[in-house]
C-alpha positions in Angstrom: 0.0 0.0 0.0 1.2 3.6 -1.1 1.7 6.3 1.2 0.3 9.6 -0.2 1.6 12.5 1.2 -1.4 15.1 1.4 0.5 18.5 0.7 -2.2 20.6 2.0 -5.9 21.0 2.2 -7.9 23.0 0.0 -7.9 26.5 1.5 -9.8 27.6 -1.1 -12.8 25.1 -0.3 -12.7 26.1 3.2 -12.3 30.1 2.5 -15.7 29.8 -0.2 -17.6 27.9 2.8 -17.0 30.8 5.5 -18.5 32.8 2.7 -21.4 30.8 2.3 -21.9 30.9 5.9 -22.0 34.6 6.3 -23.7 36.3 3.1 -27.3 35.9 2.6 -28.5 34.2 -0.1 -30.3 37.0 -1.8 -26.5 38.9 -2.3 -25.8 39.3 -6.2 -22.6 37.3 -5.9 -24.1 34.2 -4.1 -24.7 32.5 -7.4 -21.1 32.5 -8.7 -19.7 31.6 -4.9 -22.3 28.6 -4.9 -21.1 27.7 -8.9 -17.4 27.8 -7.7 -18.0 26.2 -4.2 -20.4 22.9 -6.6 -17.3 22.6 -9.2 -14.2 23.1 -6.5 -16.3 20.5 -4.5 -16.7 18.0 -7.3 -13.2 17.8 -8.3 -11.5 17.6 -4.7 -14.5 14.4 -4.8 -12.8 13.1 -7.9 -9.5 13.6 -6.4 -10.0 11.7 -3.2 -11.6 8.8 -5.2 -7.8 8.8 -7.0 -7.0 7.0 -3.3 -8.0 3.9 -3.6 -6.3 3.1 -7.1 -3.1 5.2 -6.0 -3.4 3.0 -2.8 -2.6 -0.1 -4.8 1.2 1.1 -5.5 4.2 0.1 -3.5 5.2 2.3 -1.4 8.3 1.0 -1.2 9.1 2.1 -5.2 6.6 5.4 -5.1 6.4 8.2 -3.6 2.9 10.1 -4.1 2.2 13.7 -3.8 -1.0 15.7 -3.5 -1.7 19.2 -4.2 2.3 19.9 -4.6 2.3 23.2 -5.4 6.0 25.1 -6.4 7.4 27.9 -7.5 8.7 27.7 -11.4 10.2 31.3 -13.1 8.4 33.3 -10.8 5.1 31.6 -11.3 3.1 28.9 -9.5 1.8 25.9 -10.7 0.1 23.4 -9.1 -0.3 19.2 -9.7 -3.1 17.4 -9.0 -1.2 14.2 -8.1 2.5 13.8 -8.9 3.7 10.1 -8.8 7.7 9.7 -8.3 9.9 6.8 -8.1 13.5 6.0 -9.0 13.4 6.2 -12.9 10.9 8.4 -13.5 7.8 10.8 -12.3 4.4 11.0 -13.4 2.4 14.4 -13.1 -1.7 13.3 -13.2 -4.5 15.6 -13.9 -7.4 14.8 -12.6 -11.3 15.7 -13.3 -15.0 14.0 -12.6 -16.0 14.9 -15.7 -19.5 13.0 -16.4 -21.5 12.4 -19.7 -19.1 12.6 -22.8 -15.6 14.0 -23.5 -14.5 14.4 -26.8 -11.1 15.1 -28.0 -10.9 16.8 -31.5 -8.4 16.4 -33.7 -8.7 19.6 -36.1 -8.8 22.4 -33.3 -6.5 19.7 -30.3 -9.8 20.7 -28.6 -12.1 19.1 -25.6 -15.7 18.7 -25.6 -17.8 17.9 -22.9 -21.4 16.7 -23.8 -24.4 16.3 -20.7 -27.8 15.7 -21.3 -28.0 16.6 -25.5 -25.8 19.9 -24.8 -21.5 19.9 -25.6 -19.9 22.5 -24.9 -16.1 23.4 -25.4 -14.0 22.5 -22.0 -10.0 23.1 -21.2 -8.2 20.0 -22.7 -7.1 18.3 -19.7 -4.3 16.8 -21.7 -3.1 20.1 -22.7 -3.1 21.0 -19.4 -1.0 17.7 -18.2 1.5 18.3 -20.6 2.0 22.2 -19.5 2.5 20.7 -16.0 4.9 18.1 -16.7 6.4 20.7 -18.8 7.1 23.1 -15.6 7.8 19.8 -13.7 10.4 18.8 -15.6 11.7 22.2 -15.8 12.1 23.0 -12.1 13.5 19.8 -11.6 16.2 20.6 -14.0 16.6 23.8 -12.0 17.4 21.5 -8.7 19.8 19.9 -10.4 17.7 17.0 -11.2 18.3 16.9 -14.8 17.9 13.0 -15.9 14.3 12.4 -14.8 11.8 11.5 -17.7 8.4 13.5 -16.9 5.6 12.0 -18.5 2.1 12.9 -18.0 -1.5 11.7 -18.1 -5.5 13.1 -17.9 -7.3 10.7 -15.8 -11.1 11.2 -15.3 -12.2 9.8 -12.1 -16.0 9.3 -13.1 -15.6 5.8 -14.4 -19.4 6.3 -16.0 -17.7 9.0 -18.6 -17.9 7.9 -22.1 -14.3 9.0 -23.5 -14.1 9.6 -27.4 -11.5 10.6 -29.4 -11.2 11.5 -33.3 -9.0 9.2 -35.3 -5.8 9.5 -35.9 -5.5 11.8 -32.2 -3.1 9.1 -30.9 -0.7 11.5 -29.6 -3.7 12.9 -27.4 -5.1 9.2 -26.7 -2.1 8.0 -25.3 -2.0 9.8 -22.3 -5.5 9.3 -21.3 -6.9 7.2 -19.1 -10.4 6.4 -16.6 -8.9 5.6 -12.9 -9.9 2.6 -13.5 -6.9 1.4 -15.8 -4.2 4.1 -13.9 -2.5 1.8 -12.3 -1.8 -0.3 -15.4 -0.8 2.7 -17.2 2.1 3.1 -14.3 2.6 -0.5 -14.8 3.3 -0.1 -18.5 5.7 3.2 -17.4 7.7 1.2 -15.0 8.6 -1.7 -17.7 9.3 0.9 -20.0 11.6 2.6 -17.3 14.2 -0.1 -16.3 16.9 1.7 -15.4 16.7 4.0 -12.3 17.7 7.6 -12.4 17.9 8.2 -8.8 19.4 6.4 -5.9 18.2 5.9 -2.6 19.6 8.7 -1.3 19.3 11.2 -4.3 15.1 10.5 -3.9 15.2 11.3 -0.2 16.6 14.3 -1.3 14.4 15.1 -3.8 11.3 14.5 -1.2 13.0 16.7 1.0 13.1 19.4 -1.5 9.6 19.2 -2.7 8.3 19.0 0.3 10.0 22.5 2.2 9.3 24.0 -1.7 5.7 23.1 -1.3 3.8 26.2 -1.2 -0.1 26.1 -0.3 -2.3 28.9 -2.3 -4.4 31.3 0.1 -6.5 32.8 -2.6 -7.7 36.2 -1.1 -11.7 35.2 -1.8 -13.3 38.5 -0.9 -11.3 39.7 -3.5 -11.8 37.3 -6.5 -15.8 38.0 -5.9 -15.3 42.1 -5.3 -16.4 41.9 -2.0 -14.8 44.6 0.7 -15.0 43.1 4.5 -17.3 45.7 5.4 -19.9 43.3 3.4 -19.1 40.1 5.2 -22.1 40.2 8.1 -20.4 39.2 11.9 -21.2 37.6 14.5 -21.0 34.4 16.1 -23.9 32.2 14.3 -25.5 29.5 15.9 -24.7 26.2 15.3 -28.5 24.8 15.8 -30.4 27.2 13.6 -27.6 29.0 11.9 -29.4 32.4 12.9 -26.7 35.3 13.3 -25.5 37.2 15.4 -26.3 35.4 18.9 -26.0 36.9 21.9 -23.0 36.4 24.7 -24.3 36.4 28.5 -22.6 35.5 31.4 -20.0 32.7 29.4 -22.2 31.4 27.3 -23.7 32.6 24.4 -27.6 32.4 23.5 -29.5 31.9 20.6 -32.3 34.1 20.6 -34.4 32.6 17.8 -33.9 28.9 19.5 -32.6 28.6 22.8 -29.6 27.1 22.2 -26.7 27.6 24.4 -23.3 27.3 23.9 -19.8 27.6 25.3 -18.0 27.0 21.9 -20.1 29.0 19.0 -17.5 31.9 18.7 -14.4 28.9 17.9 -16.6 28.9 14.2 -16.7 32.7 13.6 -13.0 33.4 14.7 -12.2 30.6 12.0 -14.3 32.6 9.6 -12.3 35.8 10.5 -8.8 34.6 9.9 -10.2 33.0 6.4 -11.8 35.4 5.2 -10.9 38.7 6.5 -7.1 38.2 7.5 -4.5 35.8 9.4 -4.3 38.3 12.6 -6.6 39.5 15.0 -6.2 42.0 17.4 -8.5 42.1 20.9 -10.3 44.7 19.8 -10.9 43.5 16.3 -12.2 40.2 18.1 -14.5 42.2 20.1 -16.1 44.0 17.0 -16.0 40.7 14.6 -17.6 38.4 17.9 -20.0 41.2 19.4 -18.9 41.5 22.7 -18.1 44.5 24.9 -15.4 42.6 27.4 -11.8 43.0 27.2 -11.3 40.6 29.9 -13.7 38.2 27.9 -11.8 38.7 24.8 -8.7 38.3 26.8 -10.1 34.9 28.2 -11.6 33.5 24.8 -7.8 34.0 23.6 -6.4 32.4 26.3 -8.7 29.1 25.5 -7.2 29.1 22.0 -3.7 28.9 22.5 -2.7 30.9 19.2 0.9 32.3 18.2 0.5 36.1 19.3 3.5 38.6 18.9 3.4 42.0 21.1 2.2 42.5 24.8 -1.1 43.7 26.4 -3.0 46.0 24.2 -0.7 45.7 21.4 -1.0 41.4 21.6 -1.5 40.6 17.8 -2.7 36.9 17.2 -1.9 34.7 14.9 -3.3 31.8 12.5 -2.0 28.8 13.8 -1.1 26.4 11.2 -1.3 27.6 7.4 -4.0 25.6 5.7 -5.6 24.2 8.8 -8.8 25.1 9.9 -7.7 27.1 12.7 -9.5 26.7 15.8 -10.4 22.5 14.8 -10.2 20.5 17.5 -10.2 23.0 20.0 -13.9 22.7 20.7 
């Protein structure tokens, strides 16, 4: 069984869903954060599915990555799933595409038809190529010059119907449903004999993509035009989802349901740092949570445990762990 090292989590995902929680539905942007939120959702499902068929590799021999995400002539790019072993890497793009993918010979263009309607889709194997292209080129830049970088599109909805025009081998070839990847790596690793790295020079090269890993923190307000000021606070209750609850006496108070809680704030501070910014000041706590305490804020600090730089009034705290939810567990 293979060992997949999970890079990060999608910050992303978890910054659209502390928007969710805190516009209403009837804001003009709530479509397109609800469109993004469906499509970001569906692929990290098609991603996690990858799992089980990764799963099946040695992990003695591979070494699996997911969501590596590096730096390459002062641009990012990220890889769905990069498989590395001793004679060679594999960079994987994945999608849960459903209904009918075409690939065009003519225009090297997708297709994507669902119930009687195609329309025209990023070529995933395009895409592939570009980031094995990158791959291979940062690798070069690390001195790992003798690696062969190949690439594939796997679509992880085994229903899909794949087509292809004829004649589009070049494109066919490195395509695949998840459920024949792992004899696709098979057919790779026959091909590949002879190792590039040793032992050593592949701890190394872990090493090095793991500390050059870099997770994205989209700014989301941002991408949607949204200023902070439109982002409603409050601590929301967790029964009813009614906001902003009330805070008496160390517990706060739902006053649509009755509920009472010790913990609803640990929710809205998470929403703070993803959505507004990765420090908080007491006062800023105070305004974002609705409460008039210092001590209080002082005390709901304490029960957190966050990094903090300064003293007293001018304590500045900090996001814990970048890519975590920040507060989870704590409850």
């Amino acid at each position: 069984m293979s060992l997949i090292e999970e890079c990060s989590p999608s910050l992303r995902i978890q910054k659209l869903e502390a928007l969710i929680g805190r516009i209403p539905e009837q804001h003009p942007v709530w479509p397109d954060v609800m469109n993004e939120y469906k499509s970001r959702l569906a692929g990290q499902r098609g991603e996690k599915s990858m799992y089980f068929h990764l799963s099946m590799l040695s992990d003695s021999k591979y070494q699996i990555y997911h969501g590596i995400r590096l730096q390459y002539r002062g641009f990012f790019f990220q890889i769905d799933f990069l498989v590395l072993c001793a004679a060679f890497a594999l960079v994987l793009e994945v999608k849960n595409r459903g209904g009918e993918l075409k690939f065009e010979k003519e225009f090297n263009q997708a297709t994507c038809k669902r119930n009687g309607q195609a329309e025209r889709i990023k070529n995933p194997v395009l895409q592939a190529q570009l980031q094995a292209r990158k791959l291979k080129g940062w690798l070069e830049d690390h001195n790992f010059k003798d690696i062969p970088v190949h690439y594939l599109f796997v679509n992880s909805n085994e229903k899909t119907l794949i087509l292809s025009d004829p004649g589009n081998e070049h494109i066919t070839r490195h395509i695949c449903n998840s459920e024949v990847l792992i004899e696709k790596i098979d057919q790779l690793a026959n091909y590949h004999q002879m190792d590039k790295l040793d032992a050593k020079e592949l701890r190394k090269l872990k090493r090095l993509l793991l500390s050059k890993h870099t997770p994205a923190n989209p700014d989301i307000l941002k991408q949607f035009n949204l200023s902070p000021n439109e982002i409603p606070t409050g601590v929301k209750c967790p029964t009813c989802d009614y906001i902003p609850i009330d805070y008496r006496h160390g517990t706060w108070c739902c006053p649509k349901c009755n509920m009472k809680s010790k913990t609803a704030h640990i929710p809205a501070i998470d929403d703070y740092f993803l959505l507004i910014k990765p420090k908080i000041t007491n006062a800023e706590l105070r305004a974002f949570l609705h409460i008039d305490s210092i001590s209080v804020a002082g005390k709901i600090f304490a029960t957190m445990n966050l990094p903090f730089t300064g003293k007293y009034k001018n304590r500045v705290y900090m996001i814990s762990h970048s890519g975590d939810k920040i507060v989870e567990g704590r409850q």
